[in-house]
N, C-alpha and C positions, 0 to 999 in steps of 0.2 A: 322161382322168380315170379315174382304178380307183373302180371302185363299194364296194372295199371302206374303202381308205384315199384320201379324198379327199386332194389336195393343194394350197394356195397361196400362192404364191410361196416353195416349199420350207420351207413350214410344213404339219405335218399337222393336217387339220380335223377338230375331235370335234364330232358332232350330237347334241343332244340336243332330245328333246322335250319335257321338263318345263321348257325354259325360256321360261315365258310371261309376261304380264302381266296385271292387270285389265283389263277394256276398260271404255268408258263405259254407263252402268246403262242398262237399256232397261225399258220398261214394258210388261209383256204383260198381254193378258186373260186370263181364268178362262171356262171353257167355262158352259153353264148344266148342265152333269152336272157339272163340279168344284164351280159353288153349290151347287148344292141335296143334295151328297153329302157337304160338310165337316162336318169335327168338332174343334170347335164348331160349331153349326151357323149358319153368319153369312152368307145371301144375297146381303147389302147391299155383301160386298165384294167388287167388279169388278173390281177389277188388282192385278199383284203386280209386285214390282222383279227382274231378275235380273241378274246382275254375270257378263258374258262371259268369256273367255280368250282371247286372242290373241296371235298369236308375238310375242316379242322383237325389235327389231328392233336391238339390241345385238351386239355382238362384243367376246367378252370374251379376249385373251391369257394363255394359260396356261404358260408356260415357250418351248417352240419348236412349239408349241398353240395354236390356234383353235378358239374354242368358242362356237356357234350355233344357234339352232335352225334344223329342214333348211329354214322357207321364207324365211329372209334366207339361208342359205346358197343357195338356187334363185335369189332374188333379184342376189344378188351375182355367180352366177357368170353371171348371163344381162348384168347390165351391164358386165360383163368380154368377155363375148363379143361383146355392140355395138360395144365400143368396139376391141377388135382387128381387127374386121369393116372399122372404118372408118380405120382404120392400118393396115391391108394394101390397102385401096382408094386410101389417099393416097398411098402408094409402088409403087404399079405403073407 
């Protein structure tokens, strides 16, 4: 594989990193220096929501283009390589 222009199956692969998603919301605490230092100044509230980002796990086709982000593309090319690992072991 060239590090610059990945390739598969003589398709070239474009990475991209802004292709994410939301993830599921998670609840964090508030430190007791984030209470007692907000403004407004409101003690009583203890957690806040934050809404994640995580890779895409999508592949989208763009003319004779692949377009991913790099950790389904890591992903993919690691289950590509299991699997010729174990189709070069069935034919020897």
């Amino acid at each position: 594989m060239n590090g610059l222009n990945p390739r598969f199956n003589g398709m070239a692969v474009r990475l991209s990193e802004s292709m994410t998603e939301t993830g599921p919301p998670e609840k964090r605490r508030y430190t007791w220096w984030q209470r007692l230092t907000s403004w407004p100044w409101r003690p009583w509230v203890s957690h806040y929501w934050v809404t994640p980002q995580v890779p895409s796990p999508h592949v989208y086709r763009a003319g004779n283009s692949l377009v991913m982000h790099p950790a389904t593309w890591a992903r993919l090319k690691a289950q590509t390589d299991h699997l010729n690992e174990q189709h070069d072991r069935k034919w020897r």
